[in-house]
Structures are given as C-alpha cells and as structure tokens.
C-alpha positions as CSV (number, residue, x, y, z in Angstrom):
1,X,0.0,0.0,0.0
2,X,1.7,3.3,-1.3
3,X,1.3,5.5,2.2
4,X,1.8,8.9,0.1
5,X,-1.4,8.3,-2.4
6,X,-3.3,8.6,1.1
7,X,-6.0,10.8,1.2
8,X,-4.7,13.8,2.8
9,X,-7.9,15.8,3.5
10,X,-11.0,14.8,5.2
11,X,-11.3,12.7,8.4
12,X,-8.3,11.1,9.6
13,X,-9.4,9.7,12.5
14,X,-10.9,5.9,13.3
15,X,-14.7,5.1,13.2
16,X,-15.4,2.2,14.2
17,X,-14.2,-1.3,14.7
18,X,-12.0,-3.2,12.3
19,X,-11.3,-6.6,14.2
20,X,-9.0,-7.8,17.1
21,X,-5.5,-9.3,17.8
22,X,-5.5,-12.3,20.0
23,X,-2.2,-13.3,21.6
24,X,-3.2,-16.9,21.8
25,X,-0.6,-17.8,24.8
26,X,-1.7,-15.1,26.9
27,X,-3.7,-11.9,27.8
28,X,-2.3,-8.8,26.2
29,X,-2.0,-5.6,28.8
30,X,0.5,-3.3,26.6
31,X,1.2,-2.9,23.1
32,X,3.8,-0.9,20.9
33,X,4.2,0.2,17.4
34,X,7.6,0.4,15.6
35,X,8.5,3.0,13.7
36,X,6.5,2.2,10.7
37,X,3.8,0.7,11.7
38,X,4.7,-2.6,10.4
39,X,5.3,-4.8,13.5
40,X,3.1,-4.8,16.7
41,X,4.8,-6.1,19.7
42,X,2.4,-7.0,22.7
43,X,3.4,-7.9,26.2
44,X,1.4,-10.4,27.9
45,X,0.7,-11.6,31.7
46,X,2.4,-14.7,31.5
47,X,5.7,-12.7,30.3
48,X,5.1,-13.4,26.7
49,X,6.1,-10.8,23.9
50,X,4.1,-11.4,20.9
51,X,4.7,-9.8,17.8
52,X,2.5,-9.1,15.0
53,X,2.7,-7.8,11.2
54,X,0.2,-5.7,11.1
55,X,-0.1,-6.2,7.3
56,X,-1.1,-9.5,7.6
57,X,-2.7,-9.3,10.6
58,X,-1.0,-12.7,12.0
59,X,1.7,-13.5,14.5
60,X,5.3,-13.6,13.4
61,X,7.4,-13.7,16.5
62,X,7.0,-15.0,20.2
63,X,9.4,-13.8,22.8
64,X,9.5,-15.7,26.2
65,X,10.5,-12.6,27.7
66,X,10.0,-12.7,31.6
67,X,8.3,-14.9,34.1
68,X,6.1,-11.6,35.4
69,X,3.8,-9.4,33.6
70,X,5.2,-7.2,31.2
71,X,4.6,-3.3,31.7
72,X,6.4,-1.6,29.0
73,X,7.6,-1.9,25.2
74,X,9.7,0.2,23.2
75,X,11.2,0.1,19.5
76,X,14.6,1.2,18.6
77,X,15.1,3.4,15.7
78,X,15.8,0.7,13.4
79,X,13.4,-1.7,14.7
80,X,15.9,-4.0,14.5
81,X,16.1,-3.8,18.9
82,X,13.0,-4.5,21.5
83,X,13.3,-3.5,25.5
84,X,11.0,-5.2,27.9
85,X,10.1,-4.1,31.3
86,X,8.6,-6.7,34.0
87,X,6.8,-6.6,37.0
88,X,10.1,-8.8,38.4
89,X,12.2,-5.8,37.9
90,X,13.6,-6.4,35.3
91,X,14.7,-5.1,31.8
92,X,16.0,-6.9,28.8
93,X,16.7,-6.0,25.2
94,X,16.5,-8.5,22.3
95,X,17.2,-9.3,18.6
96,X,13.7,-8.8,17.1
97,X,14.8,-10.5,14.0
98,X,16.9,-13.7,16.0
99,X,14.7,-13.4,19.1
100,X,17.9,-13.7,21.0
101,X,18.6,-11.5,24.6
102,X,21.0,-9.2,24.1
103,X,21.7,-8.1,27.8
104,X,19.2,-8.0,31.1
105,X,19.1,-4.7,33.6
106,X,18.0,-5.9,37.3
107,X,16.5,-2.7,39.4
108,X,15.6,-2.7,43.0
109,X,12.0,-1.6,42.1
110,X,9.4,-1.9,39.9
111,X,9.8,-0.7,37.0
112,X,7.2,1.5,35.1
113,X,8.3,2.4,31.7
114,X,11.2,1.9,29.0
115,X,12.3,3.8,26.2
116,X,15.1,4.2,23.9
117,X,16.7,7.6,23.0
118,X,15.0,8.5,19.8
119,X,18.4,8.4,17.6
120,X,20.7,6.6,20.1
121,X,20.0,3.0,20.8
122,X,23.1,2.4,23.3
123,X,21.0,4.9,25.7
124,X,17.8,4.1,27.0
125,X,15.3,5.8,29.9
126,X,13.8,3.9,32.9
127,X,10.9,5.0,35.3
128,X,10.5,2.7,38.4
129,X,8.5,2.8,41.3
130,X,9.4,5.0,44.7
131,X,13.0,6.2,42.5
132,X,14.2,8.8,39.9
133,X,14.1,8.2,36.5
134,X,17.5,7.2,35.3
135,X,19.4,6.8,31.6
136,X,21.4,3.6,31.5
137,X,24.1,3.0,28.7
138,X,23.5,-0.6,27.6
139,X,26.9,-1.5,26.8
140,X,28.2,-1.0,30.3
141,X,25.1,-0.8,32.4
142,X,25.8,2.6,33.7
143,X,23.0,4.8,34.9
144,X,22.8,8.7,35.4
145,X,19.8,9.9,37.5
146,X,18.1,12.7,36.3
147,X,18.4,15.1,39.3
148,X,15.1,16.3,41.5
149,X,15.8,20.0,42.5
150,X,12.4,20.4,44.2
151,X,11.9,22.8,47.3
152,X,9.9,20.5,49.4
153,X,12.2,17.6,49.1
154,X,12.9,14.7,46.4
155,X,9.5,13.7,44.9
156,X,9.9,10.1,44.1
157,X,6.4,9.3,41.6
158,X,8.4,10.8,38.2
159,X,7.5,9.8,34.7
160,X,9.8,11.0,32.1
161,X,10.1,10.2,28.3
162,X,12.4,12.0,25.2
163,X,11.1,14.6,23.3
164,X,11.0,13.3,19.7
165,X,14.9,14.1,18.5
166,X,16.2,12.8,21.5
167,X,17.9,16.1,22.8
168,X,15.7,16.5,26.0
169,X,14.0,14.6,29.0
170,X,11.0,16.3,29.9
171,X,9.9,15.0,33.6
172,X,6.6,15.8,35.6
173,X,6.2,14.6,39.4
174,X,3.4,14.5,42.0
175,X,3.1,18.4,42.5
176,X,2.5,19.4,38.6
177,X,6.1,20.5,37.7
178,X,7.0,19.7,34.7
179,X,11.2,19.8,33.7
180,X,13.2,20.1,30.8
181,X,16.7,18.6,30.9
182,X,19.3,18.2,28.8
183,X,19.9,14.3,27.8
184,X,23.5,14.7,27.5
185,X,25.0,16.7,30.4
186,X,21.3,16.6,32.7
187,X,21.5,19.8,33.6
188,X,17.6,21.4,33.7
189,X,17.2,23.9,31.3
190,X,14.0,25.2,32.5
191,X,10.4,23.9,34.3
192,X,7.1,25.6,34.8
193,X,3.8,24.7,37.3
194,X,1.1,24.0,36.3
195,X,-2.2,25.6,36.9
196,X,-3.4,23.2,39.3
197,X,-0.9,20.9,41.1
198,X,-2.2,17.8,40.8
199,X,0.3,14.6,39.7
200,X,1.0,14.1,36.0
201,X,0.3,10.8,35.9
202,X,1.5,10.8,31.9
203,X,3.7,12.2,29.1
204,X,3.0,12.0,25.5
205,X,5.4,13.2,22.7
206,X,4.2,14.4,19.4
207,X,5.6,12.2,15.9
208,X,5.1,15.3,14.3
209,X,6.1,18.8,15.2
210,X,6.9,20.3,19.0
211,X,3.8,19.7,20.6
212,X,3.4,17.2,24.3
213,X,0.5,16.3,26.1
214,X,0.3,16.1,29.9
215,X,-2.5,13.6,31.8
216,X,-3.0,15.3,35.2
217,X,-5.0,14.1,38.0
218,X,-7.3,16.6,38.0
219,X,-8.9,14.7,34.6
220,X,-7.7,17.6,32.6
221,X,-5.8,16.4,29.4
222,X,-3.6,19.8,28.7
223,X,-1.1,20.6,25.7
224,X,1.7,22.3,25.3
225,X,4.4,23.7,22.8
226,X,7.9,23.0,23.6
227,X,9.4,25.6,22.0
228,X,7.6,28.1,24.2
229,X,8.3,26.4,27.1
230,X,11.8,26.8,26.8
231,X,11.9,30.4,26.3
232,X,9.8,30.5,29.3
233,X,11.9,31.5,32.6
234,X,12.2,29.0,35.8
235,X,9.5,28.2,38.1
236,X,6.8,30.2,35.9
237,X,3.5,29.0,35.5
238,X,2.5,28.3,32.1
239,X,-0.8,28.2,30.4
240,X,-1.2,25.4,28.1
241,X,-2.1,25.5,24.4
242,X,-5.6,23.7,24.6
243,X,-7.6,22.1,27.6
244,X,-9.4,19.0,26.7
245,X,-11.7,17.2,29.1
246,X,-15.3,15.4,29.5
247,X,-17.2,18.4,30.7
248,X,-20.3,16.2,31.3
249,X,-19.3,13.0,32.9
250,X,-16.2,14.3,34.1
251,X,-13.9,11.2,32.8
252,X,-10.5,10.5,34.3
253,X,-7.9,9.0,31.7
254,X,-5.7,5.9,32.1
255,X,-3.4,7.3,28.8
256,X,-3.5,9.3,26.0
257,X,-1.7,9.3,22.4
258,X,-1.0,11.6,19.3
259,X,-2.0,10.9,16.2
260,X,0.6,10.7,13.2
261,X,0.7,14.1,11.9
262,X,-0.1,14.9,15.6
263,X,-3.5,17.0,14.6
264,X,-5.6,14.2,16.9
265,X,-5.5,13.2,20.3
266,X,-6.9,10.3,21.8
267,X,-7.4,9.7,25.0
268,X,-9.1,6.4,26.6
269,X,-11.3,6.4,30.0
270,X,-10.1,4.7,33.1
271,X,-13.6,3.3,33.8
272,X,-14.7,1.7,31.0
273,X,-13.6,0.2,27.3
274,X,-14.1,3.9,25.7
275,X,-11.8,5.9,23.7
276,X,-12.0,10.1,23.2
277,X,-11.0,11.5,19.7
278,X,-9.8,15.9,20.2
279,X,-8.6,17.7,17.2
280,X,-6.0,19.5,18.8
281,X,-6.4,23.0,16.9
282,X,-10.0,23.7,17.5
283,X,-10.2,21.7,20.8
284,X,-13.7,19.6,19.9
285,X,-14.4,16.2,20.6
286,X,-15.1,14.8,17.2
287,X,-15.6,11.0,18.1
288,X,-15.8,8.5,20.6
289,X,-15.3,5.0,20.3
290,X,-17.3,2.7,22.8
291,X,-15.9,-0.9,23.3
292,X,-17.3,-3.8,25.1
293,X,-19.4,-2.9,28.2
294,X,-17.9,-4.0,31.3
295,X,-14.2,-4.0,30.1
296,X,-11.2,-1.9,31.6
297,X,-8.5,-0.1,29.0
298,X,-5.4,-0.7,29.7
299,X,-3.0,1.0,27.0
300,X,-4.1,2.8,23.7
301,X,-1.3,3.2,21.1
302,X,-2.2,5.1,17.4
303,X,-0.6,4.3,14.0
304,X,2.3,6.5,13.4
305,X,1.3,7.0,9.7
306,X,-2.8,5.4,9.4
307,X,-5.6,6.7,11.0
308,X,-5.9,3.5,12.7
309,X,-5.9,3.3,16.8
310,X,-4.9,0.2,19.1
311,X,-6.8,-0.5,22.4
312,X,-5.5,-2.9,24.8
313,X,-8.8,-4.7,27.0
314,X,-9.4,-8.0,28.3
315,X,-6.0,-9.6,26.9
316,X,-6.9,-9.0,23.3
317,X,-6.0,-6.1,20.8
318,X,-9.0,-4.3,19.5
319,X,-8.3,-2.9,16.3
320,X,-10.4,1.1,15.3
321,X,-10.2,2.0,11.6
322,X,-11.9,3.9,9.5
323,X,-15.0,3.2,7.5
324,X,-14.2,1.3,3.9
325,X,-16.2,3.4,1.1
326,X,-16.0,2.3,-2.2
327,X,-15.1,5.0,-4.8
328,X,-16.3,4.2,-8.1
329,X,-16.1,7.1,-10.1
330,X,-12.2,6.6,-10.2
331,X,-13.5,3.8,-13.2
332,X,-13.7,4.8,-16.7
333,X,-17.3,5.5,-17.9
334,X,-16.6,3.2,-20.7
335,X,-16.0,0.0,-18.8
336,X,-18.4,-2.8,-18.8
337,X,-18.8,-4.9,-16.1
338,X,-18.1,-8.7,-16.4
339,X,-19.8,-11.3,-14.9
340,X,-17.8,-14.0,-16.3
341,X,-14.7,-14.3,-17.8
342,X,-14.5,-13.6,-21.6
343,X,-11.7,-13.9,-23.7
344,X,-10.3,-10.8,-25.0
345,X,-9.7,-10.4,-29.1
346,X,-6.8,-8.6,-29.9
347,X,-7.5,-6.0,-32.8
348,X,-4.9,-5.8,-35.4
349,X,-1.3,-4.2,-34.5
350,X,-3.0,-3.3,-31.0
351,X,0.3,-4.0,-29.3
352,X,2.6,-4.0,-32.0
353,X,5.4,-1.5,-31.5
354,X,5.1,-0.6,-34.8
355,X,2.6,-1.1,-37.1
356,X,4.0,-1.6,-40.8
357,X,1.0,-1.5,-42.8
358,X,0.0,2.4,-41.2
359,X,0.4,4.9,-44.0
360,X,3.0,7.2,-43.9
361,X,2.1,11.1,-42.8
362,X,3.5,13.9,-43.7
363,X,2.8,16.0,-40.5
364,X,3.4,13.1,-38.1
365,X,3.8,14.1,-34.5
366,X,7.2,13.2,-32.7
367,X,7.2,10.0,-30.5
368,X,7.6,11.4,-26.9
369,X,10.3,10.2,-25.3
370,X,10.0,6.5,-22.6
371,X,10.4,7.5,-18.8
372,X,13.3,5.4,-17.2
373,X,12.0,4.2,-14.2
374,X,14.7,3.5,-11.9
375,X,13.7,0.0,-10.1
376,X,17.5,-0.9,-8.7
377,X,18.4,2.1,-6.2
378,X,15.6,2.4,-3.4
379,X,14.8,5.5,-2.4
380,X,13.2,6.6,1.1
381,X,9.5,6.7,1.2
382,X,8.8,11.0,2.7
383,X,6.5,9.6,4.9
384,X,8.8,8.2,7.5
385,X,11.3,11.0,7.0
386,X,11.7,13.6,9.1
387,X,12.9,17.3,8.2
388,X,16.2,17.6,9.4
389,X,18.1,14.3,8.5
390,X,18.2,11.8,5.7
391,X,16.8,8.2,6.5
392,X,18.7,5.7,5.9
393,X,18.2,3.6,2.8
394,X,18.1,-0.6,2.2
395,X,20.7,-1.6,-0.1
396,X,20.0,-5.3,0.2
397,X,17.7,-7.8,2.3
398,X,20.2,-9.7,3.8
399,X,22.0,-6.9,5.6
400,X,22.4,-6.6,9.4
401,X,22.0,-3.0,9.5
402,X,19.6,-0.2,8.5
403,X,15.3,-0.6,9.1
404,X,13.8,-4.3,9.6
405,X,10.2,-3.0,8.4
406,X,9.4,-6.8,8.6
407,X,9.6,-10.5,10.0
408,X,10.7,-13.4,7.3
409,X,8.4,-15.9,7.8
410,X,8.6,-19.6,6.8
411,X,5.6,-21.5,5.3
412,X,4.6,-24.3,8.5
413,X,3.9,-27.9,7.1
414,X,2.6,-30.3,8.3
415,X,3.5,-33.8,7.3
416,X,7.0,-33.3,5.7
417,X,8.1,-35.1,2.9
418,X,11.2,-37.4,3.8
419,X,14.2,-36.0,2.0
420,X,15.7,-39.5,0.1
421,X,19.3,-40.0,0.9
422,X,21.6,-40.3,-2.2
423,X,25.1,-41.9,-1.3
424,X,27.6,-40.5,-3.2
425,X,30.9,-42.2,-4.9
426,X,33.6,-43.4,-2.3
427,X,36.0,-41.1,-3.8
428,X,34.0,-37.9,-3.6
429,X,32.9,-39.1,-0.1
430,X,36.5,-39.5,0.7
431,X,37.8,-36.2,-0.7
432,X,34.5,-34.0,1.2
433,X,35.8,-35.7,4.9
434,X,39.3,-34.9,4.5
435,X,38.5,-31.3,2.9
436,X,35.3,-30.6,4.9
437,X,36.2,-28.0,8.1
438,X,34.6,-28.6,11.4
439,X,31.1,-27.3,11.9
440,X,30.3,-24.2,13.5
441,X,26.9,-22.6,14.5
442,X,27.2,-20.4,11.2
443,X,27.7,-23.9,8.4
444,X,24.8,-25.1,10.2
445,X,22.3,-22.7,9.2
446,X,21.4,-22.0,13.1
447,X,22.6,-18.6,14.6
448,X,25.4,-18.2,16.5
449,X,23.7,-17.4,20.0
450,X,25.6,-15.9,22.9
451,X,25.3,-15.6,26.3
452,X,23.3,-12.2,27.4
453,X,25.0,-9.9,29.6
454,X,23.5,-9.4,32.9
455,X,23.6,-6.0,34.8
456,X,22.6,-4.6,38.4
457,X,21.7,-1.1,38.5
458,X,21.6,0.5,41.9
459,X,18.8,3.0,42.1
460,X,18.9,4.9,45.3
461,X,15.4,4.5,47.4
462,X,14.6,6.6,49.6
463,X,14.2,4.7,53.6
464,X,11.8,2.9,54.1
465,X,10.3,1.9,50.6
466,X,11.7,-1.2,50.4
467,X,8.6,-2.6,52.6
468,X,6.7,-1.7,50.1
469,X,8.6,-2.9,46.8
470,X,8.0,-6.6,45.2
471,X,11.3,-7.9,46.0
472,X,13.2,-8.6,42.6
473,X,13.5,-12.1,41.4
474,X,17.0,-13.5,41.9
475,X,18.8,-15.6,39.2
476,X,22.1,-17.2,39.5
477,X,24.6,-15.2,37.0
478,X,26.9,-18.7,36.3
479,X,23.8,-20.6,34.4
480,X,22.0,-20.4,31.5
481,X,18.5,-19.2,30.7
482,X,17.9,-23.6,30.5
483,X,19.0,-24.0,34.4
484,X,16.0,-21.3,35.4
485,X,12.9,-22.6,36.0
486,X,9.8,-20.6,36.6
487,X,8.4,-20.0,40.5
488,X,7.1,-22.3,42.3
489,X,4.4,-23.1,44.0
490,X,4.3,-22.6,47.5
491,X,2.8,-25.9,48.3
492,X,4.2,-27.9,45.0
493,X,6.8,-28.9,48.3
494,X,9.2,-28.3,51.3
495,X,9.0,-25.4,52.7
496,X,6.8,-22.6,51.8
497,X,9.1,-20.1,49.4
498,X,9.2,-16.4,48.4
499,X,6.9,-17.0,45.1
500,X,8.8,-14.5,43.5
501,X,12.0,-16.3,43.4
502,X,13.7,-18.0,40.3
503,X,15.0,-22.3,41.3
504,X,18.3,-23.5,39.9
505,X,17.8,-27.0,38.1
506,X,19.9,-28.7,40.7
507,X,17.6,-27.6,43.3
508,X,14.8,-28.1,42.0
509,X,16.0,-31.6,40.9
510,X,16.8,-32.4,44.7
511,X,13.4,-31.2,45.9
512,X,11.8,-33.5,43.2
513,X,13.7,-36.8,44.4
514,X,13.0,-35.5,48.7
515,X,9.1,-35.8,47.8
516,X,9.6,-39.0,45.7
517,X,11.3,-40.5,48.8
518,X,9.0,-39.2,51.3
519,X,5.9,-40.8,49.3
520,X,7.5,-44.1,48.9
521,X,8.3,-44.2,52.6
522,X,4.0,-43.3,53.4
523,X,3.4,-46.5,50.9
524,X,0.2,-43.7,49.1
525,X,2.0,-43.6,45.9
526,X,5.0,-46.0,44.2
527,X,6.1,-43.8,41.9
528,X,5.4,-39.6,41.7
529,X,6.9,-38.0,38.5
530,X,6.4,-33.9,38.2
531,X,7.9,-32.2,35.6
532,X,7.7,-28.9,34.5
533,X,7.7,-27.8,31.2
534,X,8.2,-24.6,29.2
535,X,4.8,-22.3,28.6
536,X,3.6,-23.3,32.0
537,X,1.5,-20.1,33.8
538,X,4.2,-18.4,36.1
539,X,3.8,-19.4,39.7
540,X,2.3,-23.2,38.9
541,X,4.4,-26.2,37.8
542,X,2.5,-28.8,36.1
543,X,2.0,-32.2,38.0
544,X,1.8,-36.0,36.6
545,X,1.2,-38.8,38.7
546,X,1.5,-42.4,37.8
547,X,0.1,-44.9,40.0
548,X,1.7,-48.3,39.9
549,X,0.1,-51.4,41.5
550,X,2.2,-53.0,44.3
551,X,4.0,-56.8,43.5
C-alpha cells in the first residue's frame, strides 16, 4: 500500500471497529508500534512478547521474555532492537529478527516504563516505582539519575520520556512540575507549574512537530508547545495550548496518544472500554469509540502513519479504523462490467510496436520520449522522514543494519516429505571428509547465539520503601537461561518459598527426588513424577502422577 497516495484531507481519524489481535498464549495488557507501523509487539501476563505484522494481521514472532507481567515496550530506531520491562524488575533488550537477549538490567524496584533515546539505541530511559528516572548505557550498564531539585524535598512518583529528537527529557512529578533537561549533560534547562498541582500521571510526545500532552490528576488532558516552554523562565507558570476534558461525565484517563501528523488526540477512560477523539487546533471532541461494556483499558497506542488506533482490554488487541467506502467514479465510464470471464480479441497491431501497414504522414507528431524508471536504487518513502536528516536507505535484504520493516516468515507444514538419501561415490565421499572443516553454528544454518549480559543497577530508594517494593527475582549469574525454571508453587513442596523467586535446576532436581522419597516411605504412591515444562502459567508447575500397582 503506497502510504503517500493517502488521502490527505478529510477525516483522519478511526470510526469504528476493524477486528481484534489475539495473543493466543496469553492476555495482552501493553502494546507498541515500531517506527513504521509494520510490526506490533504486545506484552502479555504470562511474560510473553508477541509480535504481529500488522499487514497481515498474524503473529510472526513469540518472545519468552519474563516470568512476570510485562509493563512496558519500546522500538529502537531501526526496529531492529526490542526493550521489555517486568513486574520482576527487570529489563532486557532483544534481537527482534533472531529473538535472541542481548543483555538484562536488574533494578531494586518496579519498573514502570522503558524507552530508547530517539536516535541513540546504546541509551535508553527507565521509570521505576518510589526512584528517579534514570538513563542507562546498555553497553556498560551505567546509569545517570536525572536530578530532582524540588523545594519541598525529592518527589519520588516521576514519569519521564524523550522529546522526539532525542535532545531533552522532559519529567513531571506529584506536585505538577514539569522539567526540561538536557539528555547529555542533565542539567535542567528550564520547568514551569502547572495551573493546578495535581500529579501528572502521563507524558505524551508528538511524531510530528513540537507539541506534548500532559494527563494530570485533575482529569484535565492539557497541551503544550515545547518551543515556548523553553523560552519560558524558571519556576513560571505556564498556560497550556488547549484544555481537553469530559465536561459532562467528568472522565479520568488511564493514557492518552497523538496521532501521526499529531493534529488528533486520543485519550481512553479509566472506567470503561471507551476511547475520546480531540482535534487539537479547535479543541472539539469529534468522536468517541465505545468498546465492550464491562471491560477496563489498559493502553491505547495510534498508527504513526494510518488513521488506525490500538486499544488494549481484556488480553486482546481491539483494532479502530476507519469506514471502507468504495469510490467508483475513479472507473472509466466506458467500462463494462463482467460477470464472467470472456476472452479478450486482440484488434490488429494493438500491441505492436510498430505497425508496418499504417500509411506514412507527412505531419506526423514526434514520438515522446519513454520514462526510465529506476527500479534498482531504493529511495526513502517521505512519509517516514523527518525534516532535518536523511533516512537511511536498504541496499540489500540480507544486511544486518539499517530498518527491519518486517519479519521473514517460513511456510509451516505439516507432514514433511522425507528427503531420500543419495550416497555419493567413495572417492568424492573421501575427498568432502578430508577437505570438509569442522562445523560451526554459522555452516549449520542455526545462529550463532551468545550468552546475554546481565547488569545490576543501583537505584537509590529513599528509607523505608523497600517494605513496600515486590522484592526482585534473583537468578544465578553462572547458568544459563535452560537452568531457570519458573516460580514455584508454595505448596508444589518443602518449605513454603518467596513466590517471586527463580529455582536452579539442581535444586529443583533435589526437591523433586525428597518428595519422591517421602511418598515411597508413606506407601500412598510408588512412583510420583512432576515435571515442569516450558509455557507453563508463572507461579504453577504442572504435575503428573503415575500410579503403579504393588508386586
């Protein structure tokens, strides 16, 4: 689908429902677009990333991610790189195209959200619970808290996200001040009040142009021009560019997003499956999308170039579009309409180059000249590009660098045809063995897969919040990702455990043969056999018994 023959004028904004995404393994509760709009990725309950093309509508990649919930997605640039935050405070980054871990960040508390830095992928942003947001280079796992100069004292309930080139971290706290910092040295370049100070609960950066959007506690969805808040001096208060709310049932918001070209804003209730459609410039409410009844929103993310919206509900994606209307005066008035084939009869010379037996005119117009149409270099579509750089550009498929827009996919069958085995001459069989180098993971056709960094980054809590923190799931840094199993549960055997923590193999394989031996010794069962297998929900291990009969 050519994204610049779009229609540019009219409504550009969803109207009703166009179908759903089902994760199959588990219950979706965040989703994220890349940069294109191409690939989906959803985070599930049961840790699961699942990843759609959103062309096809169907699922091209599943990521066993974590063994907790998943909170928070982001894209690199290139889409080439996926971040996922858990509820087991924890962060990893993958290989979308591979599916392999690239490194793992452990925090000391919850984390909230994730992104990368806009046009740096070595840097990313973290938000947890009860800390400071903090940047953390990925290569080394060094972290930079962004600083808290507030009068009253450190307020710890931060979100944060990059404005769209990357430069600054704009931050809002409990108390409605909002910051601007500078992402490379940190220092705060200005911040403003806002009119009421109620907590910012969210931060929303426009695509397109210098526009954010701030969800404040007071159900009051506010937006405001970066540009002028930076010429604005320190601890001013600022009126915002437009005030959007539900004047009538007085709605609070769980999130709100932009819309491509950033005239839209959508913002979905807290209370029920319902979404709320702004144009930004005039300020009306020009739509609103009603769901199932009885269903809570949990995340809302629009197409970066489609008016198309993504609502997250009831662990399914529910897809808004816009209404298909067929247009057929772009037809010819002189077509007929077939309802059967019919087999066409070429007229004489219709497609002839050159027809021989045409008399020869005197006043014959000149030929025009044939367009070459350049079908080797590949140019960037203007859609994805912004103003002030060049994208970069796909010389071939089968490099590792520059945009993945999509996932190769291989055809699934079912009952395989056995491939006959040909034995070859003893000579030539002689001559491959003595020639033939040893195998490696690349001769094979299987990805060379190493072994995922690990990292511990200290955030500094304030005293006393560790109480209230899920304490974060310990692994041991010697094993693989095969030793771990998922949690336990508390009364699978022994003695009751902390549920949030992660078994080594030979543990687990010692508690299995202690409850074998304790059941052979009460003569109830001869033989108990519990396995636990990959998939499995978190928390539960899957149990088999086999009951033999005695002599």
């Amino acid at each position: 689908m050519n994204l610049e023959l779009l229609e540019s004028f009219g409504q550009n904004f969803p109207e009703e429902s166009d179908g759903y995404l089902d994760c199959i393994s588990g219950n979706a509760i965040c989703c994220k677009f890349n940069r294109w709009g191409s690939l989906l990725a959803a985070g599930c309950n049961d840790g699961r990333v699942v990843i759609f093309d959103f062309i096809t509508r169907g699922i091209a990649k599943v990521i066993t991610a974590h063994v907790q919930p998943v909170s928070s997605l982001s894209w690199s640039r290139n889409g080439r790189k996926l971040l996922t935050a858990s509820n087991d405070s924890t962060v990893a980054m993958w290989n979308v195209l591979t599916g392999d871990m690239i490194s793992r960040y452990r925090f000391p508390a919850l984390v909230t959200y994730v992104q990368f830095r806009p046009r740096d992928e070595k840097c990313f942003l973290v938000c947890t619970m009860k800390s400071a947001a903090v940047l953390v280079d990925s290569n080394t796992g060094n972290h930079r808290a962004i600083p808290s100069d507030d009068e009253a004292g450190p307020d710890l309930n931060v979100v944060a996200v990059f404005d769209r080139r990357g430069q600054y971290v704009l931050t809002g706290n409990g108390k409605g001040k909002i910051a601007v910092f500078d992402a490379d040295t940190l220092e705060c370049v200005t911040y403003f009040r806002q009119p009421s100070n109620h907590p910012v609960k969210t931060l929303t950066i426009a695509r397109r142009g210098q526009h954010f959007v701030t969800n404040s506690g007071d159900r009051v969805i506010r937006v405001y021009d970066l540009r002028e808040v930076l010429l604005r001096a320190k601890n001013s208060t600022m009126e915002p560019v437009q005030k959007l709310q539900d004047m009538v049932n007085k709605t609070s918001w769980k999130t709100c997003c932009m819309s491509g070209d950033g005239d839209y804003i959508c913002a979905g209730s807290a209370k029920s499956h319902a979404l709320y459609i702004w144009e930004k410039n005039s300020g009306s409410l020009v739509k609103i999308l009603h769901g199932t009844k009885g269903e809570m929103l949990l995340d809302v993310q629009w197409h970066p170039c489609r008016p198309l919206i993504c609502s997250v509900s009831n662990g399914i994606v529910s897809v808004w579009a816009q209404s298909h209307v067929e247009n057929w005066s772009a037809f010819a008035p002189d077509f007929k309409e077939l309802d059967e084939n019919v087999k066409y009869e070429e007229r004489e010379s219709e497609f002839d180059l050159e027809d021989e037996d045409r008399s020869v005119e005197l006043n014959q117009e000149t030929k025009a000249e044939d367009e070459e149409v350049d079908v080797v270099n590949a140019k960037p579509p203007l859609v994805f590009c912004s103003s002030d750089e060049e994208d970069e550009v796909v010389d071939s498929l089968n490099r590792d660098e520059g945009p993945l827009l999509y996932l190769p996919t291989a055809p699934e069958i079912e009952a395989p045809e056995e491939t006959p085995y040909v034995a070859l001459p003893a000579e030539f069989a002689h001559a491959q063995t003595e020639n033939k180098p040893p195998l490696s993971s690349s001769s094979t056709g299987e990805p060379r897969k190493h072994k995922p960094k690990t990292f511990d980054v200290d955030v500094q809590l304030p005293p006393g919040s560790q109480l209230l923190l899920r304490p974060p799931v310990r692994a041991v840094a010697d094993q693989s990702d095969s030793d771990l199993r998922m949690p336990r549960h508390p009364k699978a055997d022994g003695p009751r455990r902390n549920r949030g923590e992660l078994f080594p193999k030979q543990m687990y394989e010692e508690s299995r043969d202690m409850k074998r031996e304790r059941r052979r010794a009460a003569g109830s069962l001869n033989e108990i056999d519990l396995t636990s297998q990959r998939g499995a929900l978190p928390g539960f291990c899957n149990v088999r018994s086999k009951l033999v009969s005695k002599g």
